[in-house]
ZANULUM-127952 format. One record per atom (N, C-alpha, C): residue in one letter; x, y negated, z. Coordinates in pm, whole numbers, padded with zeros to 5 digits, always signed. Layout:
N
AXYZ;...
This chain:
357
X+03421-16626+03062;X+03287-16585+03021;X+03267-16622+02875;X+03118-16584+02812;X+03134-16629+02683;X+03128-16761+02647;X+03166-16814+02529;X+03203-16899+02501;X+03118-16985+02355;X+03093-17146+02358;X+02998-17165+02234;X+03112-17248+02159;X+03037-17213+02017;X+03105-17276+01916;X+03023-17357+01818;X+03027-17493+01877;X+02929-17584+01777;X+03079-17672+01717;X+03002-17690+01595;X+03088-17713+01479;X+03005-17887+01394;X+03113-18001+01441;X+03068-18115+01410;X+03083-18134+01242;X+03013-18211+01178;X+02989-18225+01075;X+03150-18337+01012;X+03199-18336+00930;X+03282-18404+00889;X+03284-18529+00876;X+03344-18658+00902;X+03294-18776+00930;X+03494-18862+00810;X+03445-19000+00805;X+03574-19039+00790;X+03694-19017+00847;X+03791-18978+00758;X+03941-18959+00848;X+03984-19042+00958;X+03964-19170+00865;X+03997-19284+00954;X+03966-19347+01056;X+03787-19300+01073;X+03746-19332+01152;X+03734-19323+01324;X+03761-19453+01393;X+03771-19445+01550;X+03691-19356+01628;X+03759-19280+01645;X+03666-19172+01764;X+03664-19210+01896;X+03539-19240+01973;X+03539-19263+02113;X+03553-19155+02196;X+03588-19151+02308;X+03636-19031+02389;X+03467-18948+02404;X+03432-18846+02413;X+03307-18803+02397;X+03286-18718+02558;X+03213-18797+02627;X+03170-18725+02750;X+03130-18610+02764;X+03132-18490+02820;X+03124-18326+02764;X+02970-18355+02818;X+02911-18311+02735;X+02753-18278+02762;X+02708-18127+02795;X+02631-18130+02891;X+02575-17980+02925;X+02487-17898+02842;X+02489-17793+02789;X+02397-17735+02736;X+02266-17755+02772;X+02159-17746+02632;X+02013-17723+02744;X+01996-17621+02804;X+01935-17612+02910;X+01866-17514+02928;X+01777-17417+02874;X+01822-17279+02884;X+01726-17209+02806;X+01572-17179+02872;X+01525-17118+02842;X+01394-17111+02826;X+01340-16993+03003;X+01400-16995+03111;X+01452-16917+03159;X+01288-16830+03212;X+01167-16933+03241;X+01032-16860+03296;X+01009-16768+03176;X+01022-16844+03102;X+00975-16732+02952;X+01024-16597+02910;X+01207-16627+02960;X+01258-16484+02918;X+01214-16436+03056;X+01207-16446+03141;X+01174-16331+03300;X+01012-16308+03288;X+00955-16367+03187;X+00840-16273+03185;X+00839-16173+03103;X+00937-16160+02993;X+00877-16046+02919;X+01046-15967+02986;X+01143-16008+03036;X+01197-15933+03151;X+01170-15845+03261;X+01077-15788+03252;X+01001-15818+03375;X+01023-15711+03477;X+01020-15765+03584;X+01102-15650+03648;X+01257-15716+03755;X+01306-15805+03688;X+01386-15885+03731;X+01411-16054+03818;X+01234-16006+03856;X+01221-16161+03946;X+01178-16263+03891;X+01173-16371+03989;X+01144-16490+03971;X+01239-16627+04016;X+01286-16677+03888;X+01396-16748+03868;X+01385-16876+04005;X+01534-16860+04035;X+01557-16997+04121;X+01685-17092+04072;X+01717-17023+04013;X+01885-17143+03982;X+01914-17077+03828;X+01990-17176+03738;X+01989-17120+03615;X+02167-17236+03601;X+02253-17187+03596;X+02357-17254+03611;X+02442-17271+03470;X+02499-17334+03386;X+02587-17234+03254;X+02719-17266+03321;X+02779-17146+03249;X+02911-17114+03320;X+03018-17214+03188;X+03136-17219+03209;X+03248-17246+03147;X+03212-17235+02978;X+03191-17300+02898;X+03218-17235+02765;X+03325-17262+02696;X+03333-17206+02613;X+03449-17150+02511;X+03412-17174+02348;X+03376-17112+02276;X+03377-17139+02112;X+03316-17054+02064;X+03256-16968+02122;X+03164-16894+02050;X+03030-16904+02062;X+02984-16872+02255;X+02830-16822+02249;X+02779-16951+02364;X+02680-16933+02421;X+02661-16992+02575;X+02625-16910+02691;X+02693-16947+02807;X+02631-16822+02909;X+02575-16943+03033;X+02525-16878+03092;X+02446-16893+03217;X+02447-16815+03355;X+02464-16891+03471;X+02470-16764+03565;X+02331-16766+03640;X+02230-16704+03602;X+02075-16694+03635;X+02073-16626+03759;X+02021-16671+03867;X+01980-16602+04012;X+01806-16624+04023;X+01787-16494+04049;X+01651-16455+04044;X+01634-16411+04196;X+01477-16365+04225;X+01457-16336+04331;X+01494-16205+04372;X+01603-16127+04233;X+01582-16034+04235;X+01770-15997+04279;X+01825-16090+04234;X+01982-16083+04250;X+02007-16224+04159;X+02155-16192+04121;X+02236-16239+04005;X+02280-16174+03880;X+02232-16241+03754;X+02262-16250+03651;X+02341-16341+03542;X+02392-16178+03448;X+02451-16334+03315;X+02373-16354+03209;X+02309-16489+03174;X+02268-16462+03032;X+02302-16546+02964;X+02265-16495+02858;X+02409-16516+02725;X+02268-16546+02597;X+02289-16700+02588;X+02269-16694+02453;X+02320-16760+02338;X+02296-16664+02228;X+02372-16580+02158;X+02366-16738+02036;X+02490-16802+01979;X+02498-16944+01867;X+02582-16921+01724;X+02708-16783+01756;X+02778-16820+01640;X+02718-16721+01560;X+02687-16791+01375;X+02608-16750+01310;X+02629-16597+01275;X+02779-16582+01244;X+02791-16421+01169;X+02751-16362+01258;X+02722-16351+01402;X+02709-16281+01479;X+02584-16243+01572;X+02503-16399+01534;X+02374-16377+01661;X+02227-16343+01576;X+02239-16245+01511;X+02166-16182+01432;X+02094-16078+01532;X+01919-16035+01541;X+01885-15930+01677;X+01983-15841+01613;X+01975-15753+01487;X+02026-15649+01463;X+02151-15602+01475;X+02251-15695+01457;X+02445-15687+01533;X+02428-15703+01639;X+02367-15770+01712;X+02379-15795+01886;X+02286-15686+01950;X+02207-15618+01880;X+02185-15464+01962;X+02252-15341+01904;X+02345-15370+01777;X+02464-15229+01763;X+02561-15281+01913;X+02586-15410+01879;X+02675-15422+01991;X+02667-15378+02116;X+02529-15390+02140;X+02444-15336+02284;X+02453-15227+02308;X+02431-15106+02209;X+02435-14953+02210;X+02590-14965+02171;X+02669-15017+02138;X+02827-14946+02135;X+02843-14957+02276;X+02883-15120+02371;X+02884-15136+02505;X+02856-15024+02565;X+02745-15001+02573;X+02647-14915+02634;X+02692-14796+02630;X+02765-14719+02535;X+02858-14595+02507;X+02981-14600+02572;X+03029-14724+02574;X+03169-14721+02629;X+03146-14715+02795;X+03058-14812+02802;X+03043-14774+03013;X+02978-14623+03055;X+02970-14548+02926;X+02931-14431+02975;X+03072-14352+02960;X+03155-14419+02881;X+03306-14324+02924;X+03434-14346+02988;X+03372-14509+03079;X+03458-14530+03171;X+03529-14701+03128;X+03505-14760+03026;X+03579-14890+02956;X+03463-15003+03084;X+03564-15089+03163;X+03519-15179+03288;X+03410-15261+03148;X+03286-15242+03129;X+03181-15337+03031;X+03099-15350+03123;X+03008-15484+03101;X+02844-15508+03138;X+02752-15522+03065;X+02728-15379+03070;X+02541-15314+02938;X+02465-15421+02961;X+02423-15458+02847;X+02279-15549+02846;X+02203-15507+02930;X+02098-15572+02954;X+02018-15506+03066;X+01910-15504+02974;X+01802-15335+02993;X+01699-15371+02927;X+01571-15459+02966;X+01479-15493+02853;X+01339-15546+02926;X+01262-15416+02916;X+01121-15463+02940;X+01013-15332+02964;X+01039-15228+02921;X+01022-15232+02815;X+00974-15165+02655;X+01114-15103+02599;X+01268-15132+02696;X+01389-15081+02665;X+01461-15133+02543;X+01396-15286+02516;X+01529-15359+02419;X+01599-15396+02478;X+01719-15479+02460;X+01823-15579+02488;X+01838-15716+02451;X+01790-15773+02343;X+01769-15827+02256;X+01613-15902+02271;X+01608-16035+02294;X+01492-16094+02336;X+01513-16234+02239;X+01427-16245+02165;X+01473-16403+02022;X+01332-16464+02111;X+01382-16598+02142;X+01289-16720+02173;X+01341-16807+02106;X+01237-16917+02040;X+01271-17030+01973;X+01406-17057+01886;X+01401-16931+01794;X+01505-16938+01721;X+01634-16894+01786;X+01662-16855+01896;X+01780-16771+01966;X+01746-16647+02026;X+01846-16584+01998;X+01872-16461+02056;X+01944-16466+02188;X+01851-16395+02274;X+01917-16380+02428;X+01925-16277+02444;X+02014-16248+02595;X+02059-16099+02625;X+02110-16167+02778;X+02051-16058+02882;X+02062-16053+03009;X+02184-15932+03060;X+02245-15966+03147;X+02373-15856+03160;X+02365-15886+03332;X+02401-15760+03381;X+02447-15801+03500;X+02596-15947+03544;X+02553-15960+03681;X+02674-16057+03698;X+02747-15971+03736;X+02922-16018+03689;X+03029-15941+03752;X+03097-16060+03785;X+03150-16090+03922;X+03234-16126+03969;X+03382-16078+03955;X+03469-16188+03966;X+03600-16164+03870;X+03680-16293+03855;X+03818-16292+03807;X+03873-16397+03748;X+03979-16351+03672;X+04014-16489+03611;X+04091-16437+03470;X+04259-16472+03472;X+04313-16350+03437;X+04473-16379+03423;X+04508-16394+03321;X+04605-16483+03340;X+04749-16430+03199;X+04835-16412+03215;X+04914-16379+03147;X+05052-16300+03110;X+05129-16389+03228;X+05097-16517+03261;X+05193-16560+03328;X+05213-16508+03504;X+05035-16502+03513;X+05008-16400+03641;X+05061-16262+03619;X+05072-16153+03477;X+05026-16024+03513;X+05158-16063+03548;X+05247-15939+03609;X+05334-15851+03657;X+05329-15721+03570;X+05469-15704+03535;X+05536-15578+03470;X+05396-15499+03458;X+05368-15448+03585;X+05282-15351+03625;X+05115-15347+03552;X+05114-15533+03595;X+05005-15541+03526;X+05002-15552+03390;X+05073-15585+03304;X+05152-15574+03149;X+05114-15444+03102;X+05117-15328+03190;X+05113-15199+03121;X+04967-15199+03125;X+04901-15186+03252;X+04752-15199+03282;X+04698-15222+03182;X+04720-15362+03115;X+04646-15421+03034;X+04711-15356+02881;X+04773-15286+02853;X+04818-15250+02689;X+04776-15117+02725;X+04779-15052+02844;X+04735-14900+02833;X+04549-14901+02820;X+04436-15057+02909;X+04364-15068+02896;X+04288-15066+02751;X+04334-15147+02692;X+04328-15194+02537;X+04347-15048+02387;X+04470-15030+02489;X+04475-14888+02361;X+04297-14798+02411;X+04281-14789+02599;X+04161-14682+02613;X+04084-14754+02521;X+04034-14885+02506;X+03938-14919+02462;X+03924-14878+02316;X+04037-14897+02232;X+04060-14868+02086;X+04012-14707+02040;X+04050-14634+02120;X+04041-14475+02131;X+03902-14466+02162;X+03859-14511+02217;X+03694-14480+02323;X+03591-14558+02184;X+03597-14611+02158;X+03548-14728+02011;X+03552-14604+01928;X+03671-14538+01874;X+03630-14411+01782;X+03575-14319+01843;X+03521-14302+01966;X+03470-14163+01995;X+03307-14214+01978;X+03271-14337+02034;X+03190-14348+02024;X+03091-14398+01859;X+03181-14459+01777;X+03183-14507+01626;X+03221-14445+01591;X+03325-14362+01605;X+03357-14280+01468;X+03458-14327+01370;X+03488-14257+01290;X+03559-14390+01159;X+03492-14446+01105;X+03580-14575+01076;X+03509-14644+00989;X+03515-14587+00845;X+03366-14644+00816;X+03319-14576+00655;X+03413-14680+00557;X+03425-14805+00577;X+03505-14871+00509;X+03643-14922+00527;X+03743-14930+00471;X+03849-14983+00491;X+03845-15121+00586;X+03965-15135+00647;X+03980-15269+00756;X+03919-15374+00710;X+03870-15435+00794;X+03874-15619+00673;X+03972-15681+00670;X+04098-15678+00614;X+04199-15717+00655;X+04191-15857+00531;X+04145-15875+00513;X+04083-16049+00388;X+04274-16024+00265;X+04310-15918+00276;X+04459-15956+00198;X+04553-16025+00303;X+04620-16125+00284;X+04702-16188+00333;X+04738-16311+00263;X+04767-16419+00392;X+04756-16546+00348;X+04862-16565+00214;X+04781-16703+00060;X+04855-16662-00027;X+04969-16825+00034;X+05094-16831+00028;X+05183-16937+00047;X+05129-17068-00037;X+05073-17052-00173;X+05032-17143-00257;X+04920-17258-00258;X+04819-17130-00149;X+04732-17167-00069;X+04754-17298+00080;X+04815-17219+00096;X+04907-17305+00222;X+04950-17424+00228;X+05062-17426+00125;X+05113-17534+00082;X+05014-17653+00036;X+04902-17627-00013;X+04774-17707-00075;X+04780-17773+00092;X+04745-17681+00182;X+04618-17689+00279;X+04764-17830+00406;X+04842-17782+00404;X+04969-17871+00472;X+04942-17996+00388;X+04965-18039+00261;X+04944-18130+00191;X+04796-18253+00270;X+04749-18170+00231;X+04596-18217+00292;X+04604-18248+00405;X+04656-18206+00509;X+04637-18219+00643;X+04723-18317+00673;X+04836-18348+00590;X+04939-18457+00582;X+04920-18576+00574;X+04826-18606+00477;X+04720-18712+00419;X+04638-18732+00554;X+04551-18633+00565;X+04502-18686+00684;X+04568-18731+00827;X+04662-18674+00892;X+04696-18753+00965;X+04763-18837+00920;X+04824-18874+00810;X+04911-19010+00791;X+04826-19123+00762;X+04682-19067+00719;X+04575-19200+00705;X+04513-19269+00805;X+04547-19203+00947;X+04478-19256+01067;X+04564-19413+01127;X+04502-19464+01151;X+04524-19628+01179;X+04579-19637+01310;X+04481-19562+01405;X+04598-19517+01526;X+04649-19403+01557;X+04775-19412+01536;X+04855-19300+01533;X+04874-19243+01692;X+04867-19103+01740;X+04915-19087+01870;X+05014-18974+01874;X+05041-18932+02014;X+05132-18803+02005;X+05087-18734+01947;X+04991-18716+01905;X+04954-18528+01866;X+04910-18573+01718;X+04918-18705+01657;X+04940-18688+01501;X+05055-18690+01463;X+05180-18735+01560;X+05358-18742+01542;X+05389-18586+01494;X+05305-18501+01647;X+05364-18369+01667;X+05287-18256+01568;X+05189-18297+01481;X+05101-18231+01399;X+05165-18285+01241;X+05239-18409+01258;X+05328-18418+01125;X+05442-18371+01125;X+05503-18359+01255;X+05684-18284+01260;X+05618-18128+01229;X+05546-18060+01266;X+05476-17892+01237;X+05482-17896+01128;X+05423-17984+01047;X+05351-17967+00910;X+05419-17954+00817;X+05549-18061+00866;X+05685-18062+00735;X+05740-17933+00786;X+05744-17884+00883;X+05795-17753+00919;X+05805-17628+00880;X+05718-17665+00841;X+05571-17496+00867;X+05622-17492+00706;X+05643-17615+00631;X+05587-17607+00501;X+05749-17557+00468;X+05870-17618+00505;X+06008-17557+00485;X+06021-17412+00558;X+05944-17378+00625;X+05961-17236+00664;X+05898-17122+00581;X+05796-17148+00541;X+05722-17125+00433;X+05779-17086+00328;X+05837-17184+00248;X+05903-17193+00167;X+06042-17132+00184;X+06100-17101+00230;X+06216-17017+00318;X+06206-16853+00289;X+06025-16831+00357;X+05979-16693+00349;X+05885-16626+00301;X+05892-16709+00150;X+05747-16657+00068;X+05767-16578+00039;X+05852-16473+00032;X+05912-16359-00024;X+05903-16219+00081;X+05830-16236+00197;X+05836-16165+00281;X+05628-16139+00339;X+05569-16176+00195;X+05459-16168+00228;X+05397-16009+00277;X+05310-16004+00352;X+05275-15872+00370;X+05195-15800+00266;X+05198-15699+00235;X+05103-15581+00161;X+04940-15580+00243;X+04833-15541+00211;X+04720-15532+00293;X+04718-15399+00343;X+04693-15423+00476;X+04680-15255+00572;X+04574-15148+00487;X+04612-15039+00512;X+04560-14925+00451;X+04453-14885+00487;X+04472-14889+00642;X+04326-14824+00707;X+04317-14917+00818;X+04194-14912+00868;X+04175-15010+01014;X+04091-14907+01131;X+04021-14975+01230;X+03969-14883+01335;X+03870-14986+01376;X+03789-14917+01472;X+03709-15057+01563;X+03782-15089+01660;X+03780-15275+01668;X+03827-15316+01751;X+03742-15418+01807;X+03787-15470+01971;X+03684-15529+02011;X+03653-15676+01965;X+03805-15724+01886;X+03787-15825+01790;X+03841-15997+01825;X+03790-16015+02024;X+03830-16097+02011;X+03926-16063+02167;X+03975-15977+02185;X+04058-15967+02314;X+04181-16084+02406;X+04089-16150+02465;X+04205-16268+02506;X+04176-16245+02650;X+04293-16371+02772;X+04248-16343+02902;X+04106-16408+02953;X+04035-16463+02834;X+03908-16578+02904;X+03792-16397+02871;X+03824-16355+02848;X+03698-16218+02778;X+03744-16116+02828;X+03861-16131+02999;X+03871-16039+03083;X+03863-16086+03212;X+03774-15978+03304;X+03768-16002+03398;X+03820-15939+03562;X+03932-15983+03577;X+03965-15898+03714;X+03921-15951+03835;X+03916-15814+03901;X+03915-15810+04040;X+04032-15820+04142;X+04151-15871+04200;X+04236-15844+04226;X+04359-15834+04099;X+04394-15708+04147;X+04502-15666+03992;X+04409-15588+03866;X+04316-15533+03929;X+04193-15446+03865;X+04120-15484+03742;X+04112-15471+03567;X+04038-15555+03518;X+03861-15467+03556;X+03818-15573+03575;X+03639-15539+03615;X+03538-15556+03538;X+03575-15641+03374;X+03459-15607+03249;X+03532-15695+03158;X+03550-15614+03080;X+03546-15741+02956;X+03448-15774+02890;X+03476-15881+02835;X+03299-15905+02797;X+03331-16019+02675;X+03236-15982+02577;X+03223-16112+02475;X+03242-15994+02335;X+03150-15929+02298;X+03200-15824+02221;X+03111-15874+02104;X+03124-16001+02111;X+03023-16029+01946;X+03098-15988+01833;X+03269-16018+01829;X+03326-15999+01692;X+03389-15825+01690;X+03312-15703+01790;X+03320-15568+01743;X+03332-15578+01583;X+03433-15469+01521;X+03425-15461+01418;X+03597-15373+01372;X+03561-15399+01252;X+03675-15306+01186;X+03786-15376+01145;X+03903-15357+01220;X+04076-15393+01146;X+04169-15292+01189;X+04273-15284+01177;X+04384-15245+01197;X+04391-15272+01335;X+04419-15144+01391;X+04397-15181+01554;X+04534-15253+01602;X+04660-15174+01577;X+04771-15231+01594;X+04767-15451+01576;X+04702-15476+01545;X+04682-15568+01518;X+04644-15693+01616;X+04545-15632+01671;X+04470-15689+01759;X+04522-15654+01904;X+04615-15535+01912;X+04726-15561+02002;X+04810-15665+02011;X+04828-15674+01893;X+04982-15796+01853;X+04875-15929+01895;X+04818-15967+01835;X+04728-16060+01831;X+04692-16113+02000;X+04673-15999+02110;X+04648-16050+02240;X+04748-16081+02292;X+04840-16003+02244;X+04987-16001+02354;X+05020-16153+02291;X+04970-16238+02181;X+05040-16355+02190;X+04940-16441+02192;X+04860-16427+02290;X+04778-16528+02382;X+04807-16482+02496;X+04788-16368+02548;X+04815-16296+02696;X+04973-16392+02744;X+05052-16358+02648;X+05202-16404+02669;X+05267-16515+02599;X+05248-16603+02556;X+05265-16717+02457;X+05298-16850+02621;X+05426-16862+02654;X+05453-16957+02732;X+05443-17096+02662;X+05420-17207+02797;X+05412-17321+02715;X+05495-17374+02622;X+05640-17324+02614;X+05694-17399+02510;X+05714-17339+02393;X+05638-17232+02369;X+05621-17193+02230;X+05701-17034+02225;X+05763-16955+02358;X+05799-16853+02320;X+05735-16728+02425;X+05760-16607+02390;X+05673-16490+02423;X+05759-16465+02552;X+05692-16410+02640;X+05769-16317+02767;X+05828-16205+02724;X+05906-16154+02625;X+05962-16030+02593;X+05949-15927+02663;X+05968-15915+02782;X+06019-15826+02889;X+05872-15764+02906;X+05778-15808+02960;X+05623-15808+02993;X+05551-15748+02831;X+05593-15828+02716;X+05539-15773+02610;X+05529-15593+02612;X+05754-15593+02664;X+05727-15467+02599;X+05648-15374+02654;X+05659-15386+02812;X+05594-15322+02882;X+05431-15308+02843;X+05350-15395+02811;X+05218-15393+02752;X+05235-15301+02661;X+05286-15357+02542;X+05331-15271+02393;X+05305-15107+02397;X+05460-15073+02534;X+05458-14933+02510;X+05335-14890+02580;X+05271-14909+02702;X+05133-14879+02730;X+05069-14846+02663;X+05036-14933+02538;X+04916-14918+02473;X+04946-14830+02362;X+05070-14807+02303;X+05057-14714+02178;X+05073-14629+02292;X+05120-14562+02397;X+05069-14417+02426;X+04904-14385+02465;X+04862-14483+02458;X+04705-14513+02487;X+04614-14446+02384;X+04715-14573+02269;X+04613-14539+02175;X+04712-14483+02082;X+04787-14416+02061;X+04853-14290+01987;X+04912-14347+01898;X+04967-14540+01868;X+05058-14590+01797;X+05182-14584+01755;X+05209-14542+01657;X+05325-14510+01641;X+05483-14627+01631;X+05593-14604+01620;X+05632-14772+01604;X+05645-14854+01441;X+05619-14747+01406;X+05612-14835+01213;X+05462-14840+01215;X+05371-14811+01265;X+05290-14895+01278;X+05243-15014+01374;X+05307-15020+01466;X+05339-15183+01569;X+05425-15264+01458;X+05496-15234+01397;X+05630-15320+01332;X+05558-15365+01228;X+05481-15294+01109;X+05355-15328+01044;X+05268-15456+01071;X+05282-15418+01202;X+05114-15491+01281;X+05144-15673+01288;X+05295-15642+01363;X+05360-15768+01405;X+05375-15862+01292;X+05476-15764+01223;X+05455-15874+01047;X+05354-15939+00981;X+05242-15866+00975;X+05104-15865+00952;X+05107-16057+01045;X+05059-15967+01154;X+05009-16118+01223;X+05120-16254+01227;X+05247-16197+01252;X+05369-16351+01203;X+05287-16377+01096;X+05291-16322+00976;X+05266-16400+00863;X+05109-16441+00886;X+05023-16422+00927;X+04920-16492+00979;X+04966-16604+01041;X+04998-16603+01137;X+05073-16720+01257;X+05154-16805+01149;X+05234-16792+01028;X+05277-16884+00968;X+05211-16960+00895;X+05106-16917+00849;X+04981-16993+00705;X+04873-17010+00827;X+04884-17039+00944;X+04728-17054+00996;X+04748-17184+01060;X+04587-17311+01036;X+04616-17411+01098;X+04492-17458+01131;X+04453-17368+01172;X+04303-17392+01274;X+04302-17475+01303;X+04374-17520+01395;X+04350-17625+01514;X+04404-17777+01443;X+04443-17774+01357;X+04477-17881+01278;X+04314-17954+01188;X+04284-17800+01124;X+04180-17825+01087;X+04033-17855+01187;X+04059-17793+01252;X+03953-17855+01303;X+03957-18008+01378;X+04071-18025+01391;X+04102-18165+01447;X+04080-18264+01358;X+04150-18266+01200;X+04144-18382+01079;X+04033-18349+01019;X+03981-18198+00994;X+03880-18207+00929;X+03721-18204+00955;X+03727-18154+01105;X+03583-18148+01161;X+03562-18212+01303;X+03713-18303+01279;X+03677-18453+01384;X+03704-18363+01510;X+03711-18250+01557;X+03648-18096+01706;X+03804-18125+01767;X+03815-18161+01886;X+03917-18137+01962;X+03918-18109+02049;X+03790-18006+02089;X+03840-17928+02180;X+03970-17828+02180;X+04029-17771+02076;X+04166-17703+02080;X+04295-17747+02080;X+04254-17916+02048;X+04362-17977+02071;X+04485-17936+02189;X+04438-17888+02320;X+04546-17883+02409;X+04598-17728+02332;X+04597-17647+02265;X+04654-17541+02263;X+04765-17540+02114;X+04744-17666+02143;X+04857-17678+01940;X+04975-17695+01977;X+05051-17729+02090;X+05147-17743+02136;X+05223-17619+02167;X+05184-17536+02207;X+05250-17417+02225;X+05204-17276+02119;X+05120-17297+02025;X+05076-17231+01946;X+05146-17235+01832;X+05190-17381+01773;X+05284-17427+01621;X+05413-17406+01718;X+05423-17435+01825;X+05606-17370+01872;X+05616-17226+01860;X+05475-17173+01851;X+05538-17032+01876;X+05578-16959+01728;X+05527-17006+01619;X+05553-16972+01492;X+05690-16958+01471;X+05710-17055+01533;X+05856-17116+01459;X+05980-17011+01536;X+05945-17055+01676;X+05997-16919+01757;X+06011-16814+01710;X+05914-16784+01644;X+05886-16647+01660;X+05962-16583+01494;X+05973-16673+01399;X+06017-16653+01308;X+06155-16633+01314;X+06230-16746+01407;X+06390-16725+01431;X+06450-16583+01536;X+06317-16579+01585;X+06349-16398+01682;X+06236-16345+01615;X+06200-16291+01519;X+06163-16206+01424;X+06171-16093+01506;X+06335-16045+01479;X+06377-15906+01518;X+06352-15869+01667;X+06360-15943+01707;X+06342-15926+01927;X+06213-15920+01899;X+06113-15988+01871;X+06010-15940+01888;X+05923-15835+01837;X+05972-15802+01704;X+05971-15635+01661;X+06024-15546+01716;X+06143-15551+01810;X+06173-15460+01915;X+06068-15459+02014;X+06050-15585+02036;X+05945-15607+02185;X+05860-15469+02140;X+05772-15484+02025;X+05618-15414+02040;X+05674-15254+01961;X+05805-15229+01926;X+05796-15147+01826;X+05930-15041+01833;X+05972-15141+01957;X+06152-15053+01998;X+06113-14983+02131;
């Protein structure tokens, strides 16, 4: 379900962090939104579901059924005016068949309800649970890359082209990098107690930085054109029924890149095993799904892949947010995320076959 992303303020490097008991969201405002809801009952249970790093959800049961509501925290995004394009794109796609859950309207036919400084949005509940790559099957591998391409294709029928080129930000500069490893070096080597995951965040770091340095010469060009994509496609923002996916959901970061991209980009969360390497076999099967889906050609998958390796080589999120904004909640995913770089750099070529042979 969706997911919130609160972002702690920067504190001393050095300083002892106590283990931090997970605290529950407040509660939102729930009599208030079902009155100008209206139409949808009278609230009895207001639950929040699982979060994640972006938004907050809730599973609201009224007298009327079950609901999701979602309100809306990360800044680029919880604006009324993006979160009701988002509403009317949704809203286009479940009219041409993509498994979504349309906002639900209030009276007066918005989506979009701001109390006390947040933006909310009511959706039906869909029951469901979430796979990955380690669950799908061959079968389901294609499902999900032939799903993804419908979605990419169905996004232009309903958007159109984009008026502007991708946001593709350029590509990471190595010089840049090298700064940002430096820094992060310092910081974990300044911590007083050292544990596994500042050992295994300093063996990456000298890594990353000789690999780097290995392949500055293989930087990418910036993509030419992009498409709408749904932006953040992983298995926590799909929902199946069985083998069946039954909604995806979390469409705050809709927007414009290089679609091929955001293929590459799922298939290595969908498929990213714990010790840092891809399911090949399952990739390809996704892969070819989806460019007959969505009409990809293979120099543009081979494009796509490079593109994102060299992302995957200069990116250290989870580093940063660990030394520099104190946040460890992503801590468990650095372990198989910095293996997969490295992986992925020494089978380069297998995995450009994977998405592109």
């Amino acid at each position: 379900m969706p997911r919130s992303r609160v972002t702690a303020p920067p504190a001393a490097a050095d300083a002892p962090r106590a283990p931090r008991a997970p605290l529950a969201p407040p509660l939102p405002p729930v009599s208030a939104l079902l009155r100008h809801y209206r139409g949808y009952g009278e609230p009895l249970s207001c639950t929040p579901v699982a979060q994640g790093l972006l938004n907050r959800g809730y599973r609201l049961t009224t007298t009327r059924g079950t609901f999701f509501l979602k309100q809306h925290l990360d800044a680029p995004t919880s604006d009324r005016a993006t979160i009701a394009r988002q509403h009317r794109a949704t809203a286009l796609l479940h009219a041409l068949g993509v498994p979504v859950a349309p906002a639900l309207p209030d009276a007066e036919g918005r989506t979009v309800f701001r109390l006390g400084g947040r933006c909310y949005a009511l959706h039906p509940w869909v029951d469901g649970h979430h796979l990955d790559g380690a669950r799908l099957t061959a079968s389901g591998s294609r499902r999900l890359g032939a799903l993804l391409g419908f979605v990419h294709t169905c996004l232009e029928r309903v958007l159109g082209s984009p008026r502007t080129p991708a946001r593709a930000y350029g590509s990471a500069d190595p010089e840049d990098t090298f700064r940002l490893i430096d820094e992060l070096l310092e910081l974990a080597g300044r911590r007083h107690r050292r544990v596994a995951f500042d050992e295994l965040a300093e063996h990456r770091l000298l890594e990353r930085r000789r690999l780097l340095a290995a392949h500055a010469h293989r930087r990418p060009a910036a993509p030419a054109a992009g498409g709408w994509v749904h932006g953040d496609f992983h298995p926590l923002n799909l929902l199946y029924r069985g083998a069946e996916p039954a909604a995806i959901v979390d469409w705050d970061r809709l927007g414009v890149q290089p679609r091929a991209e955001e293929a590459v980009r799922a298939a290595m969360i969908f498929y990213v095993q714990p010790a840092g390497r891809l399911d090949l076999a399952k990739v390809r099967a996704y892969a070819r799904a989806y460019r007959r889906a969505a009409g990809a050609d293979a120099a543009e998958m081979a494009a796509a892949v490079h593109r994102v390796w060299w992302e995957r080589l200069n990116d250290f999120w989870i580093l940063r947010w660990h030394y520099q904004l104190h946040d460890a909640r992503a801590d468990p995913q650095f372990p198989a995320a910095s293996a997969l770089a490295v992986w992925w750099t020494r089978e380069y070529d297998a995995v450009c076959d994977a998405f592109a042979g």
